[in-house]
C-alpha positions as CSV (number, residue, x, y, z in Angstrom):
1,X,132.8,82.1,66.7
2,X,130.5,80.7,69.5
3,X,129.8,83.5,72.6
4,X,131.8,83.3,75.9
5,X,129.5,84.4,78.6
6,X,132.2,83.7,81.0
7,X,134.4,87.3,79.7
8,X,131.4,89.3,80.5
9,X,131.2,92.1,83.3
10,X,128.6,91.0,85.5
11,X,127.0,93.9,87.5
12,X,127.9,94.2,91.0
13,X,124.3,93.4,92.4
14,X,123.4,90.5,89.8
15,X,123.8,87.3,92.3
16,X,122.5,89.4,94.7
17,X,119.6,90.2,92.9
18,X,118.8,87.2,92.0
19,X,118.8,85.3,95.2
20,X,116.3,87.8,96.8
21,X,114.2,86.0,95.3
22,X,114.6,82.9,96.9
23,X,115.8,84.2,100.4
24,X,112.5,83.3,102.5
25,X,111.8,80.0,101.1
26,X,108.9,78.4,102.7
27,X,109.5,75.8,105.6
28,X,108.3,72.1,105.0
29,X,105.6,71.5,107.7
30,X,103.7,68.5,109.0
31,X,101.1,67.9,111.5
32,X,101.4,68.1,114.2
33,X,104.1,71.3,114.2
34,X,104.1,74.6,116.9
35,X,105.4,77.4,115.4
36,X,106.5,80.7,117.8
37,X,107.2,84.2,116.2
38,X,108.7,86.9,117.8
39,X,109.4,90.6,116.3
40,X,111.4,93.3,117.5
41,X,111.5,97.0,116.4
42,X,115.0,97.9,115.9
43,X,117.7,100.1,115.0
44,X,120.3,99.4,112.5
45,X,122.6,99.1,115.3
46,X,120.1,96.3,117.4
47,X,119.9,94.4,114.3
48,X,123.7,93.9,113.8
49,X,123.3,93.2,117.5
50,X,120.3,90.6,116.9
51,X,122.2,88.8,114.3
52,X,125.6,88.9,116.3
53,X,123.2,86.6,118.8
54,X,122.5,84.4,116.4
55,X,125.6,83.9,114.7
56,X,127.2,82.9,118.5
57,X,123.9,80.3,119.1
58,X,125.2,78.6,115.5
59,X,128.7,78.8,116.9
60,X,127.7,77.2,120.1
61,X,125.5,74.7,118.0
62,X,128.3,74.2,115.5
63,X,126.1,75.2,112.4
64,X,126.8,77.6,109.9
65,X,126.7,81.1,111.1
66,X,125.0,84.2,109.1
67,X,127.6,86.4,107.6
68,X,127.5,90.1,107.9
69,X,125.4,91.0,105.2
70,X,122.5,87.8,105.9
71,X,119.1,89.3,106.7
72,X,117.6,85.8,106.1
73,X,119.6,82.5,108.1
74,X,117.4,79.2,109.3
75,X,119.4,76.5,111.6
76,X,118.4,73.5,113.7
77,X,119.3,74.0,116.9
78,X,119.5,71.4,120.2
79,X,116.7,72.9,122.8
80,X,116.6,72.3,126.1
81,X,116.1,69.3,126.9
82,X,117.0,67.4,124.0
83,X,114.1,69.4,121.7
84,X,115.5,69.8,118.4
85,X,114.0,73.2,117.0
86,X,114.7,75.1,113.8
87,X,115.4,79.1,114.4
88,X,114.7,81.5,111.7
89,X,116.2,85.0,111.9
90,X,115.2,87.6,109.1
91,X,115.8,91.1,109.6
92,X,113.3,93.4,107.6
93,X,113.2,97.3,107.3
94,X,112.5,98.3,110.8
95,X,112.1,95.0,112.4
96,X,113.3,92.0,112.9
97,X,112.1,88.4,113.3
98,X,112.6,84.9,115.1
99,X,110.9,82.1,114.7
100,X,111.3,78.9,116.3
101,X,109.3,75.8,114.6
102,X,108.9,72.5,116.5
103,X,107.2,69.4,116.8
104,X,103.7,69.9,118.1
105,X,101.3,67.9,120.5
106,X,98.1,66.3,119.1
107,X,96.3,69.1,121.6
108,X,96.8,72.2,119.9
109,X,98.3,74.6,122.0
110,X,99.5,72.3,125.2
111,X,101.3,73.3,127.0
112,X,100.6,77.1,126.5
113,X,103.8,79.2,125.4
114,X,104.7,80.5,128.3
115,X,105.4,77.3,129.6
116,X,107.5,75.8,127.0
117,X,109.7,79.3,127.4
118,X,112.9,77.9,129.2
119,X,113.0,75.6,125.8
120,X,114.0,78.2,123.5
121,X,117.4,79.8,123.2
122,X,117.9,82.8,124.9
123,X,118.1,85.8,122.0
124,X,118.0,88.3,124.1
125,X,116.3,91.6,123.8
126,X,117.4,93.1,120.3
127,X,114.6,96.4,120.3
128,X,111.4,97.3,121.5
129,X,109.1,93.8,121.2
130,X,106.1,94.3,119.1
131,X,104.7,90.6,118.2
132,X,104.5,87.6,119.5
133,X,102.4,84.4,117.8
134,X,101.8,80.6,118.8
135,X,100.7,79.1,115.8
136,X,99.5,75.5,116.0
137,X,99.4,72.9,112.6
138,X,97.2,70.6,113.4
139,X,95.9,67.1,111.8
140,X,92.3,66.8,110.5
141,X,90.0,66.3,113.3
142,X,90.9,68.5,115.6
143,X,88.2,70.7,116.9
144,X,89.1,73.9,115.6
145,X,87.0,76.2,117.5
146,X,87.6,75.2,121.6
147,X,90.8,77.2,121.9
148,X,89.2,79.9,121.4
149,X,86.5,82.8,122.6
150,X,83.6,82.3,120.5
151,X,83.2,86.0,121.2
152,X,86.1,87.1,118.6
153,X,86.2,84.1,116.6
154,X,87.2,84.3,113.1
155,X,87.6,81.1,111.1
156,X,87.7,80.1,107.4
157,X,88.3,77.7,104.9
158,X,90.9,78.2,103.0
159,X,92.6,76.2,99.4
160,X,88.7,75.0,98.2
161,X,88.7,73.1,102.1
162,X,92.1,72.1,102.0
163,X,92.7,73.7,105.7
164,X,91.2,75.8,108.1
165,X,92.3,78.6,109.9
166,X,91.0,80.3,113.2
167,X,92.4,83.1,115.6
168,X,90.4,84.8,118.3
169,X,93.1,87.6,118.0
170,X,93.3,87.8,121.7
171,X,96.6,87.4,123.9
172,X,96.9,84.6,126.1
173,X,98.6,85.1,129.7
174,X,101.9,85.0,128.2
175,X,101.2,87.7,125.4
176,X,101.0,85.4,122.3
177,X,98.1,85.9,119.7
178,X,97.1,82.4,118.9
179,X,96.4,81.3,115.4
180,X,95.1,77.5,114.6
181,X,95.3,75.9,111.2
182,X,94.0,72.5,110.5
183,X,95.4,70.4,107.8
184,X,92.7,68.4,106.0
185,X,94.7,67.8,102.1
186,X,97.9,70.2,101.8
187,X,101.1,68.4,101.6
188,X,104.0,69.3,103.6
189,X,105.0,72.5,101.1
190,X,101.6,73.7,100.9
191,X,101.3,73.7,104.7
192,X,104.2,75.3,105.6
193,X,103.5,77.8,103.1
194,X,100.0,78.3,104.7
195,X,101.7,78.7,108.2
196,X,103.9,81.2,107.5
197,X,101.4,83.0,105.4
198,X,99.6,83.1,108.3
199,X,102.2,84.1,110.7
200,X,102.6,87.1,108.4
201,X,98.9,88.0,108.1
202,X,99.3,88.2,112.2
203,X,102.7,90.4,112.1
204,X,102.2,92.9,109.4
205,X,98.7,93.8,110.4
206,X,100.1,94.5,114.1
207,X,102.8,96.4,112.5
208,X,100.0,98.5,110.4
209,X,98.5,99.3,113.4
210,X,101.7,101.4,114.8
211,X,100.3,104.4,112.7
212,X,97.1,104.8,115.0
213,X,99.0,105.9,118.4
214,X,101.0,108.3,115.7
215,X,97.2,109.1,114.0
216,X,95.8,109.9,117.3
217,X,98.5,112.1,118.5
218,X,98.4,114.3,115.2
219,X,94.5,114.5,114.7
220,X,94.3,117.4,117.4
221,X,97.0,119.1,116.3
222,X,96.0,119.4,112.6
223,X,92.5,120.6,113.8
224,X,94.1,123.5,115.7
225,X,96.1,124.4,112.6
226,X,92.9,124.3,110.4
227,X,91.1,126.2,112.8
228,X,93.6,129.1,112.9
229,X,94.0,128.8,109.4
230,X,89.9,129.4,108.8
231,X,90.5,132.5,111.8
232,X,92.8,133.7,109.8
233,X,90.9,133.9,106.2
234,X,88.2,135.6,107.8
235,X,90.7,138.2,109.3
236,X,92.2,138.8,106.2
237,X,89.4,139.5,104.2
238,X,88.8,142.9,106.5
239,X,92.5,143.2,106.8
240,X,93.4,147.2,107.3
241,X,97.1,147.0,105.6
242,X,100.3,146.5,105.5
243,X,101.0,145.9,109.4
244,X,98.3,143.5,109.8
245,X,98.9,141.7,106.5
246,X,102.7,141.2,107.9
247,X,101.2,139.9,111.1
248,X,99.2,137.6,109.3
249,X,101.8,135.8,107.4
250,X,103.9,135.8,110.2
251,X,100.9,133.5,111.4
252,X,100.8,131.6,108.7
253,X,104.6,130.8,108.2
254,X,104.6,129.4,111.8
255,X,101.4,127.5,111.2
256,X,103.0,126.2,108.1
257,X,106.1,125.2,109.9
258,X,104.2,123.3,112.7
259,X,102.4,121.6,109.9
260,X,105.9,120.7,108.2
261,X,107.0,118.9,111.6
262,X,104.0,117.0,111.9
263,X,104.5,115.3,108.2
264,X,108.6,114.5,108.9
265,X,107.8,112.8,111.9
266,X,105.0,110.8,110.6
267,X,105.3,110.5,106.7
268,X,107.5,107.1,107.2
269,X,104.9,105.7,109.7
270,X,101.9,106.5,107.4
271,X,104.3,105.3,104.7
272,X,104.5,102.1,106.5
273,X,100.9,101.4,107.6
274,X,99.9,101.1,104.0
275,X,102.7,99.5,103.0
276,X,102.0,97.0,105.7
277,X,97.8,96.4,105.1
278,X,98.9,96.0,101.5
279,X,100.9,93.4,102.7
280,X,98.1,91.6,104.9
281,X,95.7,92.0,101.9
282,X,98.2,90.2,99.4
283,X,98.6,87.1,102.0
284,X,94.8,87.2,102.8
285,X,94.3,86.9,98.9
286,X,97.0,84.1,98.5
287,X,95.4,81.8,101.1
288,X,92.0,81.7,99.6
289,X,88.9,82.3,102.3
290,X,86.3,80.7,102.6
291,X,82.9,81.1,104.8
292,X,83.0,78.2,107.3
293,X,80.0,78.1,109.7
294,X,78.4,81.3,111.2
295,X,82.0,82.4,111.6
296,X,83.3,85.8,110.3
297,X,86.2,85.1,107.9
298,X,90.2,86.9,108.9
299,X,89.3,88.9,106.3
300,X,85.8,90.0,107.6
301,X,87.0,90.9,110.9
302,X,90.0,92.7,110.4
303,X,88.1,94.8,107.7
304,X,85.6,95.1,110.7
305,X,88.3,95.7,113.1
306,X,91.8,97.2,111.6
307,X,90.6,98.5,108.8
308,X,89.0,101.8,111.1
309,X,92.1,102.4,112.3
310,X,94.0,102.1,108.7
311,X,91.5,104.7,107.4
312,X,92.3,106.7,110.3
313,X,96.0,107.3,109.4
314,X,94.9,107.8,105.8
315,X,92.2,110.1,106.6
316,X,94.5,112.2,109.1
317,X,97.5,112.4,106.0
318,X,95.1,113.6,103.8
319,X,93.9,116.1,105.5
320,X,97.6,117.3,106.5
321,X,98.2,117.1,102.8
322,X,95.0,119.3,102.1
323,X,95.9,121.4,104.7
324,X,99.6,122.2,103.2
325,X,98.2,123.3,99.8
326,X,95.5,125.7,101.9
327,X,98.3,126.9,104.0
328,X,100.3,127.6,100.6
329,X,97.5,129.5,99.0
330,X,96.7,131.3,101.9
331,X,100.3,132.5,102.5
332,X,100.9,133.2,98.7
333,X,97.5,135.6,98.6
334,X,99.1,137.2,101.8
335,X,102.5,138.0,100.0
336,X,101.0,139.3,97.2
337,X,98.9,141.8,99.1
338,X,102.3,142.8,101.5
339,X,103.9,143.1,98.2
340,X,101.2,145.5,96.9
341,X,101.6,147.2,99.7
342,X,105.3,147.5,99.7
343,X,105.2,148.7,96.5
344,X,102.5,151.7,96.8
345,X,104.9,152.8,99.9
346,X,107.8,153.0,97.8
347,X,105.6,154.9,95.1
348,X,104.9,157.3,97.7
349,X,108.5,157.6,98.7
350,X,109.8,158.0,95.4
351,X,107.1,160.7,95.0
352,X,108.3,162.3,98.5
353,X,111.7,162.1,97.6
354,X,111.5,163.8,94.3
355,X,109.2,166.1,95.5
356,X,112.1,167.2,98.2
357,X,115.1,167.1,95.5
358,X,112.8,170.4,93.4
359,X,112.7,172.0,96.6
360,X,116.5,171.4,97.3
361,X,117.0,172.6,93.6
362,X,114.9,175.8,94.0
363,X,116.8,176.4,97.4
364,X,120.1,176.0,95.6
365,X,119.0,178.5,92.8
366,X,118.4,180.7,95.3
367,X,121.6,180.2,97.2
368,X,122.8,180.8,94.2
369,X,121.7,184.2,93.0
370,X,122.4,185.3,96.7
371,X,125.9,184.0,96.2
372,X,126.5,185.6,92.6
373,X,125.1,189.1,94.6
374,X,127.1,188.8,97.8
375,X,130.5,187.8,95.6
376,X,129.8,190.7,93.4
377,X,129.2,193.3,96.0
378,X,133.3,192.1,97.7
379,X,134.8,192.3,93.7
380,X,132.8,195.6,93.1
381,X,134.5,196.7,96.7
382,X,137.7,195.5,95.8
383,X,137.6,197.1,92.7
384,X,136.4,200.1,94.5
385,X,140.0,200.1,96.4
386,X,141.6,199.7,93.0
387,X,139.7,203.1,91.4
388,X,140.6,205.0,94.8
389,X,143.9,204.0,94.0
390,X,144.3,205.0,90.2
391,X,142.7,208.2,91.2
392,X,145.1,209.1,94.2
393,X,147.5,208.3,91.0
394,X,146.7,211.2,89.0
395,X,144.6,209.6,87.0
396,X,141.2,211.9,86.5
397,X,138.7,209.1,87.5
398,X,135.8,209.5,90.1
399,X,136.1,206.0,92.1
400,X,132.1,205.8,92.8
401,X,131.5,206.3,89.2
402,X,133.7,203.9,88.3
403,X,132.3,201.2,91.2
404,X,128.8,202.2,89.6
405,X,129.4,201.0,86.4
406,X,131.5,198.2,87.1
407,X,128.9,196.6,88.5
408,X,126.8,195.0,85.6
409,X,130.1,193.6,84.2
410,X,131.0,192.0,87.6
411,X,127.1,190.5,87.9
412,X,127.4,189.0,85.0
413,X,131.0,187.9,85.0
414,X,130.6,186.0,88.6
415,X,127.1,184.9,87.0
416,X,128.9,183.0,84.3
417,X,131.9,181.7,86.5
418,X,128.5,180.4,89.0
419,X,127.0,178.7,86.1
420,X,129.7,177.2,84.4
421,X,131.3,176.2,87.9
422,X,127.1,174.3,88.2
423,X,128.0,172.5,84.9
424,X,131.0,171.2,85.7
425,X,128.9,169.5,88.6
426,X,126.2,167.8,86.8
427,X,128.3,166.1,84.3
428,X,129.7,163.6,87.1
């Protein structure tokens, strides 16, 4: 009996799954094309927003609108003026992105962006902007290096000499980082896979760079804590006991906790900065570089230029991770020696204390025998009455005589009662 597929449980994320793969497909380009990028950091909340604004430009449009869930939705949409442009919207992990790609001018980079502005659809103001990008595709011929200042120029040759790319990596008036490919043999897949290749390169290593500020801010602060942590080894080594051992951990626990705030608030932003220059060095690797001229290569120059500040975060994460296990081993050493401590002074207690329950005992022997002496001398009075009595009675008995010798067998009579009443009270 053949299988039927079709009765199978498919897991809930399969078709998900499996269009992941193909949810940023890479755009068809031809020269000459303009290509404008623009990221936002957001919330969860200003992404909903952000894609809310796009799903009401398709509705204006009449295209297809993104669905709740979309993180990835491309339309062509009427620009001013007639323009027909394509928008991509993707929404990533912190960020997201819009790009508009639109037929170019055989002068790279005419008019400038900022010009060309009241063409675009207005998308608002989703988060905090981070990156903006003009990229030009431009035919073969085009002078490749006149956009740019010579100063900061990075250009290569990328695919064996199939293209070339070039960036000065400065703004222009408007705020857009200008990159410059020239199309010499890729076909229209190939280039639009270069482009936006390249438009990554330009994003994520912008988006590396967030850790530096976060670097910067935290490299003081983890010098302080090393500092009093090396103050406080030296101190402990001469340490005079328990108080000052307690005073010293106290120290320690605080430094420890100011060292635990520091990591939450920047583990996810150190996280990110590597995940992000891993990025730029996988798409730097894809396009292939290749010397062109005196020119430093993309990858040259940011190795020159980001990578400093890259090593920075690392450098500052390691230390705080260096620092923790110091702090740790500092603050375990410390416990052990309070613990010592603790323990000696209970010795001593328990030594004190035992020491003052034999003198209670010896006092309550003593108590004792005066109590056996001071109850015998009332029974041998009483019995002293009783004699006096008998006597008065006709009875030939001398009541001192008989007091006299009663009182041995009253000593050790109330001496027994005493003891066996002492007994009684130990056994509970």
């Amino acid at each position: 009996m053949p299988l039927d597929f079709s009765t199978w449980t498919p897991h809930p994320h399969r078709e998900a799954l499996l269009a992941e793969i193909h949810a940023r497909p890479f755009r068809p380009a031809s020269a000459p094309a303009r290509f404008l990028r623009f990221a936002f950091l957001t919330t969860a909340e200003q992404a909903a927003a952000a894609r809310t604004r796009v799903a009401e430009l398709c509705a204006a449009a009449g295209e297809p609108s993104p669905s709740s869930t979309t993180k990835h939705h491309r339309v062509t949409l009427p620009g001013a003026g007639g323009l027909p442009l394509e928008l991509t919207y993707e929404q990533h992990g912190e960020f997201v992105t819009f790009d508009f790609t639109f037929a170019g001018t055989e002068q790279p980079f005419t008019p400038e962006a900022g010009q060309i502005a009241h063409l675009l659809p207005d998308i608002g103001e989703p988060g905090q902007h981070i990156v903006s990008v003009d990229l030009c595709l431009a035919p073969y011929g085009v002078e490749y290096r006149s956009p740019f200042d010579p100063s900061s120029l990075a250009a290569s040759k990328v695919r064996k000499g199939a293209a070339v790319i070039a960036s000065d990596f400065r703004a222009d008036s408007a705020g857009f980082v200008r990159w410059l490919v020239v199309n010499k043999d890729l076909d229209e897949n190939a280039a639009g896979a270069l482009c936006q290749r390249v438009i990554e390169i330009e994003t994520y290593r912008t988006l590396a760079l967030l850790g530096l500020p976060e670097a910067m801010r935290l490299a003081p602060r983890t010098a302080r804590i090393e500092w009093e942590l090396a103050e406080i080894s030296t101190a402990m080594s001469g340490s005079q006991g328990y108080e000052e051992d307690t005073a010293f951990l106290i120290r320690l626990t605080q430094l420890a906790a100011d060292l635990e705030a520091d990591v939450a608030a920047s583990s996810y932003r150190f996280g990110a900065t590597r995940a992000y220059n891993d990025i730029v060095t996988e798409r730097l690797r894809a396009v292939g570089e290749e010397n062109i001229g005196n020119y430093s290569k993309v990858t040259s120059f940011l190795a020159r230029r980001s990578a400093p500040a890259v090593r920075t975060c690392r450098m500052v994460e390691q230390r705080q991770a260096e620092l923790a296990k110091k702090l740790s081993r500092s603050a375990n050493l410390l416990r052990t020696r309070v613990d010592v401590e603790i323990e000696q002074q209970n010795s001593s207690l328990l030594a004190t204390m035992n020491s003052r329950a034999s003198m209670q005992l010896r006092l309550q022997q003593t108590v004792e025998g005066l109590s056996v002496a001071a109850i015998s001398y009332y029974v041998v009075s009483l019995l002293g009455y009783v004699f006096k009595a008998i006597n008065e009675a006709g009875w030939p008995i001398d009541p001192n005589i008989a007091m006299g010798a009663s009182v041995p067998f009253v000593l050790l009579g109330i001496w027994f009662v005493v003891r066996h009443i002492r007994n009684r009270h130990s056994e509970f």
